[in-house]
Biopython code that builds the backbone (N, CA, C, O; Angstrom):
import numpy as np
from Bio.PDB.StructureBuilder import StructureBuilder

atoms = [
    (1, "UNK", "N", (80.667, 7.792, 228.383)),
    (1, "UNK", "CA", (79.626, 8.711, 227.961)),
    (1, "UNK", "C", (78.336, 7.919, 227.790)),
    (1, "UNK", "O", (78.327, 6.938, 227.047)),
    (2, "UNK", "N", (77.039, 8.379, 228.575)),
    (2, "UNK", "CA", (75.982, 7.593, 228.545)),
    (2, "UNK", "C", (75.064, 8.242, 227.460)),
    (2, "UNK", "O", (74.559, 9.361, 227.552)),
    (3, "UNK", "N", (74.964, 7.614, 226.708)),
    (3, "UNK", "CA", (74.157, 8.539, 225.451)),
    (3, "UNK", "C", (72.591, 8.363, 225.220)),
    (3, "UNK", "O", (72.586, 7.190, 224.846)),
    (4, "UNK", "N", (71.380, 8.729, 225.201)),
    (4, "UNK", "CA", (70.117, 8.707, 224.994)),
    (4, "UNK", "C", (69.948, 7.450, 223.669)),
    (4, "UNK", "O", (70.347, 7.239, 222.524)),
    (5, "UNK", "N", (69.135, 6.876, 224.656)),
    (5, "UNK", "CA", (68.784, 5.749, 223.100)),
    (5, "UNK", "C", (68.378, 6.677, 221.986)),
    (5, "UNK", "O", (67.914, 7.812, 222.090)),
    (6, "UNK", "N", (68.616, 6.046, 221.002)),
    (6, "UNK", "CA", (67.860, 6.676, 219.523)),
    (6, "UNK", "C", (66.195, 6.501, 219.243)),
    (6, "UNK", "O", (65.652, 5.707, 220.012)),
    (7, "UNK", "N", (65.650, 6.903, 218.617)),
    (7, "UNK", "CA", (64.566, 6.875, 218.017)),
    (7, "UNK", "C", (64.054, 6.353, 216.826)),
    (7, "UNK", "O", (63.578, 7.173, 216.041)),
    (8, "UNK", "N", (64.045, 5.016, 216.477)),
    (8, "UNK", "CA", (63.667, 4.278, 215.384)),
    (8, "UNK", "C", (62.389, 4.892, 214.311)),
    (8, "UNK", "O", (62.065, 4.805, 213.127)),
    (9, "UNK", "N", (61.951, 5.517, 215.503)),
    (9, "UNK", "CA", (60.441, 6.062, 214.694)),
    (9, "UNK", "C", (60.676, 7.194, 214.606)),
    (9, "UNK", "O", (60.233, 7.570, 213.520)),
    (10, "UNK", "N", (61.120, 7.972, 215.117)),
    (10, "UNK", "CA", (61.581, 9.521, 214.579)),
    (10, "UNK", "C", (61.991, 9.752, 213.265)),
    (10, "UNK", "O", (62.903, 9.003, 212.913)),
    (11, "UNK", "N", (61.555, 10.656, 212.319)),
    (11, "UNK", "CA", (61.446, 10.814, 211.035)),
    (11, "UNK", "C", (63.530, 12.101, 211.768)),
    (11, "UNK", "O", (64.639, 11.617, 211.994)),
    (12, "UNK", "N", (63.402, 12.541, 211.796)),
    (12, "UNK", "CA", (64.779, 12.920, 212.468)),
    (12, "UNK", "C", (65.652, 11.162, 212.098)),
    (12, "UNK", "O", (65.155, 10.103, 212.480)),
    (13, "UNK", "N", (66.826, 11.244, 211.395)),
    (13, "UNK", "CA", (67.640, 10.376, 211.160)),
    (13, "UNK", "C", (68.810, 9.773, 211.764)),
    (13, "UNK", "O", (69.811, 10.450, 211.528)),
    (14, "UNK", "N", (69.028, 8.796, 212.423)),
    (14, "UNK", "CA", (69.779, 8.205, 213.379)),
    (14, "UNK", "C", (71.141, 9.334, 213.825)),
    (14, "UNK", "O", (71.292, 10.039, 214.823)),
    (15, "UNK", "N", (71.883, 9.157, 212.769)),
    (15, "UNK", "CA", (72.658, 10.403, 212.659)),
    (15, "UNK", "C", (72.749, 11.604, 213.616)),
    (15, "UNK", "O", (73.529, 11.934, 214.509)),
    (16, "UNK", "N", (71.357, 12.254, 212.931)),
    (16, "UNK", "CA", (71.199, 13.570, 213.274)),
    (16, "UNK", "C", (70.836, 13.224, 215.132)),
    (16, "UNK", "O", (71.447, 13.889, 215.968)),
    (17, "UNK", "N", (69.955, 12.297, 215.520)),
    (17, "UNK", "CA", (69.765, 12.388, 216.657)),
    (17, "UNK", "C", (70.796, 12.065, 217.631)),
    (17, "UNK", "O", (70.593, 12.320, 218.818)),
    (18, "UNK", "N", (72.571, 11.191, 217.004)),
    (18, "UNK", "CA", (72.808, 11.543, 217.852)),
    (18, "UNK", "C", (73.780, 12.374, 217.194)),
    (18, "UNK", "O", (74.668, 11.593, 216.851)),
    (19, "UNK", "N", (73.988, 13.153, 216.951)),
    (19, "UNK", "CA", (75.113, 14.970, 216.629)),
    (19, "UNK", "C", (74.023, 15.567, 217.335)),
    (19, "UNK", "O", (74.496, 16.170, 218.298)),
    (20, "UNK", "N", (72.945, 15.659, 217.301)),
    (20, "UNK", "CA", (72.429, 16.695, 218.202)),
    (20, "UNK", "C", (72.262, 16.437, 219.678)),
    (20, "UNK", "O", (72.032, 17.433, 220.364)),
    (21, "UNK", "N", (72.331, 15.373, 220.230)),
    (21, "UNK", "CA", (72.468, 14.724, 221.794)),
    (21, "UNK", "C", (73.807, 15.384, 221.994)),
    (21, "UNK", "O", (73.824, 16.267, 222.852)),
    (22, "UNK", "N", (75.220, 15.053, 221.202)),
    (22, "UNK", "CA", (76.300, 15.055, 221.669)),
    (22, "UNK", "C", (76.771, 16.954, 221.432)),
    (22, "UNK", "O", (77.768, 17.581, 221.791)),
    (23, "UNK", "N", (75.730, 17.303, 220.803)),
    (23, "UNK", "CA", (76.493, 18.965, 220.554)),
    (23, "UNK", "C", (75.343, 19.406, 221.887)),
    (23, "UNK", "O", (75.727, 20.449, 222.418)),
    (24, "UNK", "N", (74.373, 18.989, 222.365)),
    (24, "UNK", "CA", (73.510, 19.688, 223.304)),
    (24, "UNK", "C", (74.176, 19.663, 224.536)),
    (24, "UNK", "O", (74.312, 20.658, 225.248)),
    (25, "UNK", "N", (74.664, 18.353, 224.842)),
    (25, "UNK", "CA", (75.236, 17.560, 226.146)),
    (25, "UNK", "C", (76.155, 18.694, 226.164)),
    (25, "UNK", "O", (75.914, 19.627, 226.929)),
    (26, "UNK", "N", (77.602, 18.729, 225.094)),
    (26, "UNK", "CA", (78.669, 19.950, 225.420)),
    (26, "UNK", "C", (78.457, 21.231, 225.106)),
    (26, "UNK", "O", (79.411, 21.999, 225.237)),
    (27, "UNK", "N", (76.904, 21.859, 224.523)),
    (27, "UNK", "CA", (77.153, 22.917, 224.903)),
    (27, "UNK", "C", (76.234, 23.185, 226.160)),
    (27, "UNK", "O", (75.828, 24.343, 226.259)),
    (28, "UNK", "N", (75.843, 22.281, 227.142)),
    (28, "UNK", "CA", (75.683, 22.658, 228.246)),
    (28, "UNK", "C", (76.822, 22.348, 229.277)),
    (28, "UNK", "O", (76.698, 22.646, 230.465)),
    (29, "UNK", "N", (77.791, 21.816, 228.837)),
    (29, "UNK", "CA", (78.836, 21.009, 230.136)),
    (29, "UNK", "C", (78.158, 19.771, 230.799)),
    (29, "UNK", "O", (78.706, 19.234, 231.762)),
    (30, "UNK", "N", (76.851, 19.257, 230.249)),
    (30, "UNK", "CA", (76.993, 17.936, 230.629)),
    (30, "UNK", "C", (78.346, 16.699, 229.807)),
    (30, "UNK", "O", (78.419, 15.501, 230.079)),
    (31, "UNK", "N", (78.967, 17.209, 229.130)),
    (31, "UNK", "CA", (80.105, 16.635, 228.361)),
    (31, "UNK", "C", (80.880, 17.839, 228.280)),
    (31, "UNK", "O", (80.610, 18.828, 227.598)),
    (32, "UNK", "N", (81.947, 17.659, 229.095)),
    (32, "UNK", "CA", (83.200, 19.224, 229.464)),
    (32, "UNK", "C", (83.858, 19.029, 228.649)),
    (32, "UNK", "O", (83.770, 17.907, 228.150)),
    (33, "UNK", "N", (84.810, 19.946, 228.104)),
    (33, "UNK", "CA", (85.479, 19.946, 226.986)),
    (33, "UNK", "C", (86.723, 19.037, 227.269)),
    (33, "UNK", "O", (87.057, 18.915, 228.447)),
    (34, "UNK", "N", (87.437, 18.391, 226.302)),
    (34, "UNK", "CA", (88.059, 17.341, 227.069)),
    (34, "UNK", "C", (87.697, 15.897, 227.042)),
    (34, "UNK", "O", (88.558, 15.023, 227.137)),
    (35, "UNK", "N", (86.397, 15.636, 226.909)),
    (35, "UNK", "CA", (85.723, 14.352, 227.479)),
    (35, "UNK", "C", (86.004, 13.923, 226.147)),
    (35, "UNK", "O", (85.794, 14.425, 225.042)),
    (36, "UNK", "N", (86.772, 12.384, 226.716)),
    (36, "UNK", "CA", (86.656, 11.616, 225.384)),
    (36, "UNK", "C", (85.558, 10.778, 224.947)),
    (36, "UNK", "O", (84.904, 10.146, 225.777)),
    (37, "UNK", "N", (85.339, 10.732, 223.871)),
    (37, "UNK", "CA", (83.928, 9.983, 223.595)),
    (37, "UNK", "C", (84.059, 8.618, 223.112)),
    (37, "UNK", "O", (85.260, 8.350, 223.101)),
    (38, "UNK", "N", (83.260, 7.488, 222.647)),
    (38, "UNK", "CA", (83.703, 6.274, 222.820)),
    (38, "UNK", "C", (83.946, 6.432, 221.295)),
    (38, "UNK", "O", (83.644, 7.431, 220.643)),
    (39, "UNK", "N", (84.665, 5.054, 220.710)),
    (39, "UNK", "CA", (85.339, 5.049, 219.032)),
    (39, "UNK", "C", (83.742, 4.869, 218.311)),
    (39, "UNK", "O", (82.720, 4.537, 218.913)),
    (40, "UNK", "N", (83.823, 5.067, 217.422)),
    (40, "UNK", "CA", (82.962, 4.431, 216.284)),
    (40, "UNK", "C", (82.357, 3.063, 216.366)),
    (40, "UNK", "O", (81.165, 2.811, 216.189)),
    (41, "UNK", "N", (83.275, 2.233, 216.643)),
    (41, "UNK", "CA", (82.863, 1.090, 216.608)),
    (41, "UNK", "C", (81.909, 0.831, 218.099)),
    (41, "UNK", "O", (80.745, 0.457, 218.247)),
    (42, "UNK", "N", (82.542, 1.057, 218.682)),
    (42, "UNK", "CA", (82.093, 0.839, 220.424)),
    (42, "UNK", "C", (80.837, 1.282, 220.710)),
    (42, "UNK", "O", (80.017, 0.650, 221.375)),
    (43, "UNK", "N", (80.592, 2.857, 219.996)),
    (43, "UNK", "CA", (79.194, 3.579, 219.942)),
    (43, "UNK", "C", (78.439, 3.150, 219.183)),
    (43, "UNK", "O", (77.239, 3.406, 219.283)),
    (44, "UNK", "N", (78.891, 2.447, 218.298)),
    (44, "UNK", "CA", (77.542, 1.778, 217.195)),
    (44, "UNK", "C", (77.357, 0.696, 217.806)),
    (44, "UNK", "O", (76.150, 0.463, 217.736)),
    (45, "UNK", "N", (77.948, -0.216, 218.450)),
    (45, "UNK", "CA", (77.332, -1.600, 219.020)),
    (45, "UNK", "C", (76.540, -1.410, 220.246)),
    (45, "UNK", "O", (75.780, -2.321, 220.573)),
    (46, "UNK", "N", (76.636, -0.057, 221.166)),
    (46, "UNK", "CA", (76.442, 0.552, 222.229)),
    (46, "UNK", "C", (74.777, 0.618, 221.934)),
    (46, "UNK", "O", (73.896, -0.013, 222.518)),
    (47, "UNK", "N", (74.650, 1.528, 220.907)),
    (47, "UNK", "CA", (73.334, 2.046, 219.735)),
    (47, "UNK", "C", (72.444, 1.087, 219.110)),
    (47, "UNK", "O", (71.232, 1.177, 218.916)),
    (48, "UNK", "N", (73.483, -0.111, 218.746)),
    (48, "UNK", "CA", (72.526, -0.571, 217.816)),
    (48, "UNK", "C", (72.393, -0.248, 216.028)),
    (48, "UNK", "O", (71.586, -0.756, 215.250)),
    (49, "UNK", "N", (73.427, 0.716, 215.744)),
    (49, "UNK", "CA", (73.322, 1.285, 214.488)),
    (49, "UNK", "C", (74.603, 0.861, 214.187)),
    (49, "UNK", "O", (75.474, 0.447, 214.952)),
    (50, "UNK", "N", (74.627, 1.057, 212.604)),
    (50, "UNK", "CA", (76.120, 0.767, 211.620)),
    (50, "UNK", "C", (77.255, 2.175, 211.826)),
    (50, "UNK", "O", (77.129, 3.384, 211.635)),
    (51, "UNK", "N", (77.953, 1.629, 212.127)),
    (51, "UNK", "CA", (79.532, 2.216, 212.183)),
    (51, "UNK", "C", (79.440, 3.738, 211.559)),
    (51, "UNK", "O", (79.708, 4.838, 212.044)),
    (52, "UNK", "N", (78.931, 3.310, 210.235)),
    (52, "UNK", "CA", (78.694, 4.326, 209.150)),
    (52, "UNK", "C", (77.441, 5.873, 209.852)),
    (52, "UNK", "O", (77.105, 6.915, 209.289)),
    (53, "UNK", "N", (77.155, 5.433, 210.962)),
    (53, "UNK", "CA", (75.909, 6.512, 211.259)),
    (53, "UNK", "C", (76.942, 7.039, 212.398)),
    (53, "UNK", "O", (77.091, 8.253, 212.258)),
    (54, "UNK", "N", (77.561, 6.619, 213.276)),
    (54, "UNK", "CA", (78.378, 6.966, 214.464)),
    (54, "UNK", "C", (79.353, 8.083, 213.535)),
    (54, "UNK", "O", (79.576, 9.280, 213.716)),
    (55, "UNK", "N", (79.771, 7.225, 212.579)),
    (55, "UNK", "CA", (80.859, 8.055, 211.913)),
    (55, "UNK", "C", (80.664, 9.201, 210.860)),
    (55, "UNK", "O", (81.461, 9.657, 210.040)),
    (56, "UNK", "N", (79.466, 9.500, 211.111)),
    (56, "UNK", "CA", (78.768, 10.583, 210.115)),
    (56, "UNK", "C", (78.555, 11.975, 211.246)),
    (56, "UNK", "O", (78.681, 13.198, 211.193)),
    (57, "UNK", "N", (78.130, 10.861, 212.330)),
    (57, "UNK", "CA", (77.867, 11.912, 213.188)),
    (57, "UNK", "C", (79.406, 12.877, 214.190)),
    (57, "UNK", "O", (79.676, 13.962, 214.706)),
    (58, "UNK", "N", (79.978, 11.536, 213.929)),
    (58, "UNK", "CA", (81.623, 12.955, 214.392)),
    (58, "UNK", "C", (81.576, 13.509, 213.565)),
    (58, "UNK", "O", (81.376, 14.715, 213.711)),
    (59, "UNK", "N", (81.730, 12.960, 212.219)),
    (59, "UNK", "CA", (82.457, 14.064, 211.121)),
    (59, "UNK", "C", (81.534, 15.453, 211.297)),
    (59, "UNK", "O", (82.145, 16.515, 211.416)),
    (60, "UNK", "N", (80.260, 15.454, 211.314)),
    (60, "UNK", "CA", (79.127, 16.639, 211.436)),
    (60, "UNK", "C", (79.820, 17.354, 212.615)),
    (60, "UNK", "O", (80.269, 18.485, 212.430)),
    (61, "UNK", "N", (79.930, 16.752, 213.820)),
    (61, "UNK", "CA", (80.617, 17.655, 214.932)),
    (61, "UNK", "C", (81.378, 17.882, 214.829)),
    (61, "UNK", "O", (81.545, 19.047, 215.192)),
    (62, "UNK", "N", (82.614, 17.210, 214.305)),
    (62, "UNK", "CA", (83.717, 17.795, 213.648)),
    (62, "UNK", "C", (84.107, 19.185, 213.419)),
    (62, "UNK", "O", (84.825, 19.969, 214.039)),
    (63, "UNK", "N", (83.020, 19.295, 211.717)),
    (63, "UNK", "CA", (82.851, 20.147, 211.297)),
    (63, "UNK", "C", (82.545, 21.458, 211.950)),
    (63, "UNK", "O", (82.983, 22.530, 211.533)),
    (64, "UNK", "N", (81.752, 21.316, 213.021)),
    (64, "UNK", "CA", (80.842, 22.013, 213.331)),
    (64, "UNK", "C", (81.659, 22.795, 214.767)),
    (64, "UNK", "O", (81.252, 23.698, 215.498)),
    (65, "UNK", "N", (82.524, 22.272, 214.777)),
    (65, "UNK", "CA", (83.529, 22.700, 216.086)),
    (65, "UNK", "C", (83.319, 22.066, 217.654)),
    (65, "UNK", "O", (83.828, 22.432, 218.713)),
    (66, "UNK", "N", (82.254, 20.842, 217.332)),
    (66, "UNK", "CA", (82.071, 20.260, 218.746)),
    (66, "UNK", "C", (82.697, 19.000, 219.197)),
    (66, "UNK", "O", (82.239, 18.330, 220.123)),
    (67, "UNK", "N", (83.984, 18.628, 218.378)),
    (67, "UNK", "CA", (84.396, 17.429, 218.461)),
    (67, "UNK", "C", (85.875, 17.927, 218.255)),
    (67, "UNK", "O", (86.052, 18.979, 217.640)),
    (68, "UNK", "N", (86.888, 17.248, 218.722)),
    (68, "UNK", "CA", (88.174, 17.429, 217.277)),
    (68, "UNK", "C", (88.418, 15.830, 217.695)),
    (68, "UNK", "O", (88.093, 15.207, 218.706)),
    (69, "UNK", "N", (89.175, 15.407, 216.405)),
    (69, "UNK", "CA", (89.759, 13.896, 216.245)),
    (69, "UNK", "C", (91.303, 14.167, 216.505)),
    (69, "UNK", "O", (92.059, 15.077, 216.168)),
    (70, "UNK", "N", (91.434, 13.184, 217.130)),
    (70, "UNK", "CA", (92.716, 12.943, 217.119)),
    (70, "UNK", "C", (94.089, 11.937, 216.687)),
    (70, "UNK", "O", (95.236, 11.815, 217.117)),
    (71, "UNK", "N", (93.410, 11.407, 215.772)),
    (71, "UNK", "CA", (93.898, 10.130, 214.680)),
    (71, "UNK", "C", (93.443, 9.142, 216.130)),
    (71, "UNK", "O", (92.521, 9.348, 216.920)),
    (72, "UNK", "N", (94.626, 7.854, 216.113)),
    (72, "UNK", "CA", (94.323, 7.149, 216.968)),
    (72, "UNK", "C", (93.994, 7.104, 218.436)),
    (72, "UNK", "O", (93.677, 6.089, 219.057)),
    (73, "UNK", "N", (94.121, 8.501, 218.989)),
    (73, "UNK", "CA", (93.883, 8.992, 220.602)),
    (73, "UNK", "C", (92.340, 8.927, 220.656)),
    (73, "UNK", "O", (91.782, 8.476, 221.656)),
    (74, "UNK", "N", (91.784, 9.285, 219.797)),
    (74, "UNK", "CA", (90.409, 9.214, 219.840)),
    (74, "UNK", "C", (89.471, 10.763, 219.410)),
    (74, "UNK", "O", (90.044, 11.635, 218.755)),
    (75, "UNK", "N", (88.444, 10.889, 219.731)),
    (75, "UNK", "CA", (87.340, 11.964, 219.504)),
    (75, "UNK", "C", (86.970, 12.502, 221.246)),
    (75, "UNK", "O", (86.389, 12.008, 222.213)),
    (76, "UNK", "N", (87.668, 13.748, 220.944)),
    (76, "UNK", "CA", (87.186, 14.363, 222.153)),
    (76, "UNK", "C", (86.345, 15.860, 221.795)),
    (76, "UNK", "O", (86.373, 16.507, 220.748)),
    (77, "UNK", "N", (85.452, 16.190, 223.322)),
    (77, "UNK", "CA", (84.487, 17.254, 223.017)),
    (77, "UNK", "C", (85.963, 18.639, 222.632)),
    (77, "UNK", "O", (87.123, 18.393, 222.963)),
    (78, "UNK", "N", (85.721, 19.472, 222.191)),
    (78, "UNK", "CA", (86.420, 20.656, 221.851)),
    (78, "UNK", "C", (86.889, 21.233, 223.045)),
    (78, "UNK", "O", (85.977, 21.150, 223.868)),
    (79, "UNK", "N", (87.692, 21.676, 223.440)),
    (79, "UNK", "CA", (88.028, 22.513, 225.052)),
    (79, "UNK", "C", (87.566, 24.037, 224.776)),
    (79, "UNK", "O", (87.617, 24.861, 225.689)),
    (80, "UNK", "N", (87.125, 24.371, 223.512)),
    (80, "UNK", "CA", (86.308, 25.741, 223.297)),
    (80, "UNK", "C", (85.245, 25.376, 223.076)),
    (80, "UNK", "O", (84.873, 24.229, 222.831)),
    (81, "UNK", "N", (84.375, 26.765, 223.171)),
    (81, "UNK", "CA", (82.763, 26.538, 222.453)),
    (81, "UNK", "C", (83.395, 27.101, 221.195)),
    (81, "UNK", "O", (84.271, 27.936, 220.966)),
    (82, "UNK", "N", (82.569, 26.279, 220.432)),
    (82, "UNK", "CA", (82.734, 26.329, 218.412)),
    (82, "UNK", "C", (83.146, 27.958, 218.196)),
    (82, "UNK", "O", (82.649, 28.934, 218.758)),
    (83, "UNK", "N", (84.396, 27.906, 217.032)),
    (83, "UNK", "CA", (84.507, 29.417, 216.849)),
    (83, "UNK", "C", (83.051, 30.044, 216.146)),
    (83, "UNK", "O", (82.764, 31.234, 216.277)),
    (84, "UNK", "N", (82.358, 29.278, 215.541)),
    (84, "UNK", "CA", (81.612, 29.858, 214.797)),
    (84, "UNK", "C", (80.307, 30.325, 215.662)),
    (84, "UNK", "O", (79.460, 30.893, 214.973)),
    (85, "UNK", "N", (79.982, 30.184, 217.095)),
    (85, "UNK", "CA", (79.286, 30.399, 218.009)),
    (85, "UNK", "C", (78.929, 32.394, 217.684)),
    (85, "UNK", "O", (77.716, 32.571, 217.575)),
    (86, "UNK", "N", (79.457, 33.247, 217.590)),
    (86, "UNK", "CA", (79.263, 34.395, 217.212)),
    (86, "UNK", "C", (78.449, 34.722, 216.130)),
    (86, "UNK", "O", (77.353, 35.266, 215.995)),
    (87, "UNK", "N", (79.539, 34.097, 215.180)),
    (87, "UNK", "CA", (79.088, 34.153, 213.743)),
    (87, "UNK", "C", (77.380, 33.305, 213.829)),
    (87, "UNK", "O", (76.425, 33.835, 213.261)),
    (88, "UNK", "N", (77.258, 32.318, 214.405)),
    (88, "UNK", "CA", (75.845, 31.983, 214.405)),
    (88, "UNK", "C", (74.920, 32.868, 214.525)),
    (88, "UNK", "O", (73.951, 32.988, 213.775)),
    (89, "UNK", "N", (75.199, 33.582, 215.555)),
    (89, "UNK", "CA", (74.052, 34.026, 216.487)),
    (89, "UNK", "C", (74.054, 35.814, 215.415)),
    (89, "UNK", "O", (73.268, 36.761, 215.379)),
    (90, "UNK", "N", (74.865, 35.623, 214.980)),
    (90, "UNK", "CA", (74.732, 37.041, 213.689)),
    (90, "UNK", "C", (73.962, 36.809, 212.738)),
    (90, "UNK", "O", (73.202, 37.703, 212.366)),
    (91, "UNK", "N", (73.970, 35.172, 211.919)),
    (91, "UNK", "CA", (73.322, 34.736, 211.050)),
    (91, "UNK", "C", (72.026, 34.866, 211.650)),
    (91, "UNK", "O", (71.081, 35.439, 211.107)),
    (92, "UNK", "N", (71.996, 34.278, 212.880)),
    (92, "UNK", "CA", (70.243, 33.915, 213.358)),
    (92, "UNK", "C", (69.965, 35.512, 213.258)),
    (92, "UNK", "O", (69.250, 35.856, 212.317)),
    (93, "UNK", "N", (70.333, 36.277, 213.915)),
    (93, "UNK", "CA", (69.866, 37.701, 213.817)),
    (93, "UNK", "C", (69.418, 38.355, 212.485)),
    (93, "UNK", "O", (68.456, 39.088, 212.251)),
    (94, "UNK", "N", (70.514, 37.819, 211.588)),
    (94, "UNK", "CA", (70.044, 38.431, 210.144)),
    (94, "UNK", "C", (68.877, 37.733, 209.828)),
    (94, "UNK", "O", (67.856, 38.420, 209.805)),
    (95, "UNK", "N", (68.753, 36.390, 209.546)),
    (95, "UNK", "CA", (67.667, 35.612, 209.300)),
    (95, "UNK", "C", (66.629, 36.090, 209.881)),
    (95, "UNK", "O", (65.897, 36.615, 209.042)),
    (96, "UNK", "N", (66.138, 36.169, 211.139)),
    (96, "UNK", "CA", (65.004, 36.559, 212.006)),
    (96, "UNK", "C", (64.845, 38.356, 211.028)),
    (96, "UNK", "O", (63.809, 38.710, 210.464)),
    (97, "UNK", "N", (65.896, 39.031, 211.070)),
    (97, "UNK", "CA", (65.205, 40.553, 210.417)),
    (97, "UNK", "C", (64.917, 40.203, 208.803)),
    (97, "UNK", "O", (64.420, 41.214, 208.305)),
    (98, "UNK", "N", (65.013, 39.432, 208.080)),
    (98, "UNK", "CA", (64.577, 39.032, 206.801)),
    (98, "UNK", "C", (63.505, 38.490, 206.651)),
    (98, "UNK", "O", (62.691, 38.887, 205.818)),
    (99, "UNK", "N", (63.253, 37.215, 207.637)),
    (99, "UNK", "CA", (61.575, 36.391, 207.516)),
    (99, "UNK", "C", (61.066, 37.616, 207.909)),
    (99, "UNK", "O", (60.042, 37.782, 207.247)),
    (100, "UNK", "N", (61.285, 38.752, 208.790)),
    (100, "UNK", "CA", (60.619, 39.607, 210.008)),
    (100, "UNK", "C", (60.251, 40.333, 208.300)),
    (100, "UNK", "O", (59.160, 40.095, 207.783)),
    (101, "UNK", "N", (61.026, 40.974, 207.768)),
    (101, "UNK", "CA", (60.924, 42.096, 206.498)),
    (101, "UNK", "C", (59.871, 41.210, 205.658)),
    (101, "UNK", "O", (58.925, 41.912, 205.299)),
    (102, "UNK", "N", (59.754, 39.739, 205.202)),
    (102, "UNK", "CA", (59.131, 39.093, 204.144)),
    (102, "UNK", "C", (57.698, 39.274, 204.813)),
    (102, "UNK", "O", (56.717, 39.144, 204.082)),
    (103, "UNK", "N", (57.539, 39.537, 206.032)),
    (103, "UNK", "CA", (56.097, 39.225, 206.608)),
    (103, "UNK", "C", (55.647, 37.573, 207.233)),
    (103, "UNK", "O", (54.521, 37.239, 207.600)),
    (104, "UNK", "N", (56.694, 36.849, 207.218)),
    (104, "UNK", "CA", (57.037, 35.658, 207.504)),
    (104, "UNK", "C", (56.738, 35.779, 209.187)),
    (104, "UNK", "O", (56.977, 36.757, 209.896)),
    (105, "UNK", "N", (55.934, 34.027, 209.736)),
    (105, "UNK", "CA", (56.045, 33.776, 211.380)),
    (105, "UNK", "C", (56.938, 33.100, 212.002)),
    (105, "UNK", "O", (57.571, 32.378, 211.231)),
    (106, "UNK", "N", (57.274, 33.026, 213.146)),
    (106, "UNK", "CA", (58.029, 32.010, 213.744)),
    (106, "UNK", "C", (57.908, 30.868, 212.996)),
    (106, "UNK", "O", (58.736, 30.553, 212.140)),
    (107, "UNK", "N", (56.704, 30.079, 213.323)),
    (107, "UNK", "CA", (56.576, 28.672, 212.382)),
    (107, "UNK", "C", (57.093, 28.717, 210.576)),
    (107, "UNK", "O", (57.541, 27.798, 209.891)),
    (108, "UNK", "N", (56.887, 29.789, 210.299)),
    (108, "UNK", "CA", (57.024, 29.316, 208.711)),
    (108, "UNK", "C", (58.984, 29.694, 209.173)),
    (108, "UNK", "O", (59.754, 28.739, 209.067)),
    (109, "UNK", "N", (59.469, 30.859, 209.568)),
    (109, "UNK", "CA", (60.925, 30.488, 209.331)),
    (109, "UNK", "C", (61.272, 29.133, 209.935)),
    (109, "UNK", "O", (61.961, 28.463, 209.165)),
    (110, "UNK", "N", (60.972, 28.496, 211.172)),
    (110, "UNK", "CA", (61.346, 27.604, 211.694)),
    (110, "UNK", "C", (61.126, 26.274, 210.664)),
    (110, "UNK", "O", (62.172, 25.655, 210.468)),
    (111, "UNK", "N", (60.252, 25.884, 210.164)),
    (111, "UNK", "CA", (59.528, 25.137, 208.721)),
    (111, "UNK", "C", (61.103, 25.560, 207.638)),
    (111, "UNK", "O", (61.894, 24.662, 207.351)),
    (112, "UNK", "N", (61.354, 27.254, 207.090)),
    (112, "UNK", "CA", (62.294, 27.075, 206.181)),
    (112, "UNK", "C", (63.313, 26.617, 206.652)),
    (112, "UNK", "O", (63.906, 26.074, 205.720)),
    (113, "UNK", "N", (64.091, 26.477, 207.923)),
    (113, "UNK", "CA", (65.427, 26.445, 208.576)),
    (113, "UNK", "C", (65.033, 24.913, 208.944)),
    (113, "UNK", "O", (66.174, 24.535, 208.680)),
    (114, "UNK", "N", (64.495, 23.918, 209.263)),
    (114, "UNK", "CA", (64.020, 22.177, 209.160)),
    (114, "UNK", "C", (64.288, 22.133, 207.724)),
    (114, "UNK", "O", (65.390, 21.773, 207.310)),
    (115, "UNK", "N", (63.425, 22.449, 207.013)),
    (115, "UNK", "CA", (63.827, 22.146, 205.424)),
    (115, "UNK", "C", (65.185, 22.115, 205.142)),
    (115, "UNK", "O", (65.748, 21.135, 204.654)),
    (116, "UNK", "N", (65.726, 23.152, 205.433)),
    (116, "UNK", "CA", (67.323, 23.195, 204.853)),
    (116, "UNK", "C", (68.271, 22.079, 205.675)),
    (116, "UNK", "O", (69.102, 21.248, 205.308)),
    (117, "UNK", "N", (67.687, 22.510, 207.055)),
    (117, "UNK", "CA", (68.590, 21.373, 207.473)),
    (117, "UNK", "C", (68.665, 19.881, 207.394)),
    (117, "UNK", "O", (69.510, 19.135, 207.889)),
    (118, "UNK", "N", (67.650, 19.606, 206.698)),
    (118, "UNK", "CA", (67.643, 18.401, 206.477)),
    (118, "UNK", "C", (67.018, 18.014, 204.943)),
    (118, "UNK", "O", (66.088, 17.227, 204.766)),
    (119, "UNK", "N", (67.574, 18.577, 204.127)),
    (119, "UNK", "CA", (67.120, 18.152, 202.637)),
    (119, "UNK", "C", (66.797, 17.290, 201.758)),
    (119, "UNK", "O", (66.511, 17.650, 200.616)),
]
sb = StructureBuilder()
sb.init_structure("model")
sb.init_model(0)
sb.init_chain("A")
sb.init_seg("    ")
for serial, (resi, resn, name, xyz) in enumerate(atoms, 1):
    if name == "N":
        sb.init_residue(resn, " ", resi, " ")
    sb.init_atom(name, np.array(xyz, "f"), 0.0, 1.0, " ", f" {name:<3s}", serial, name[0])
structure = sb.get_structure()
């Protein structure tokens, strides 16, 4: 797996830049479900970053339904798209008719939804 260097200067946190490379890559099928990804260790020396940022960033995909672990077999992409893929796109819908009801713009919800996601 060839992964995008990181961004030292990006206020975006090592972490986050790469869970969001590796959830973009599989939910386009540039990473098919299936694909194993390299260990922790291998991707942080790969990077340049501590063990501890590689391994923050499965657990986030993990979570998130874009990864599953497999004890010692390794971290592969999910062979589904995330169950919660529905349920998202319900939340985004509700959200968008609530900023829409507060009198709220694109930029200011997009501003509250950055805030949260990164606190």
């Amino acid at each position: 797996m060839t992964v995008l260097p990181l961004d030292p200067g990006s206020p975006e946190p090592p972490f986050e830049q790469l869970r969001r490379q590796v959830a973009t890559r599989a939910a386009s099928g540039d990473l098919p479900p299936g694909t194993r990804l390299p260990t922790v260790r291998g991707l942080a020396e790969q990077l340049g970053v501590a063990s501890g940022t590689v391994a923050r960033a499965y657990r986030e995909l993990e979570a998130d339904g874009v990864v599953v672990t497999e004890g010692r077999r390794g971290t592969f992409v999910a062979s589904a798209a995330p169950a919660g893929a529905p349920e998202a796109e319900q939340a985004a819908a509700d959200y968008v008719a609530v900023v829409r009801r507060l009198g709220l713009g694109v930029g200011d919800a997009v501003r509250l939804v950055e805030r949260e996601w990164n606190p």
